[in-house]
C-alpha angles and dihedrals in degrees: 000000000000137000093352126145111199103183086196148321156180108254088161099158097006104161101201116167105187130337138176114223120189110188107351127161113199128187129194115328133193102220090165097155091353117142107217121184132193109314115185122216150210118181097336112169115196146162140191093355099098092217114152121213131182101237114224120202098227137028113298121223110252124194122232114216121244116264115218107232112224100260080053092053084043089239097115096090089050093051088049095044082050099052097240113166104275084224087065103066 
């Protein structure tokens, strides 16, 4: 996660097994049964959750995920049949 701000939450059974956060802010958690792995960390602020990071002194890559282009969902056809500006796709 980056820049995300999460003021509290319920993670009761979260099963996480690793995870990189870049400038997170994290209030109280319920983390009753939850399975939390290494999570790495840049600039995390939390309170009341008990999650442990391992802090890194600078920015961790992060990956984006791929994003499926219209012709790979198969919904290009249907934007073209529907007149939808060809820039837009």
């Amino acid at each position: 996660m980056s820049n995300v701000t999460i003021g509290r939450g319920d993670w009761e059974g979260t099963i996480l097994q690793q995870g990189k956060w870049n400038n997170v802010q994290l209030g109280p958690v319920n983390l009753e049964g939850a399975q939390i792995g290494a999570i790495d960390g840049y600039r995390v602020g939390y309170f009341g959750s008990g999650l442990k990071f391992r802090e890194s002194p600078q920015p961790l890559q992060i990956d984006k995920p791929p994003v499926p282009t219209l012709e790979e969902l198969g919904l290009a056809q249907f934007w073209k049949e529907n007149d939808f500006p060809q820039e837009q796709y």
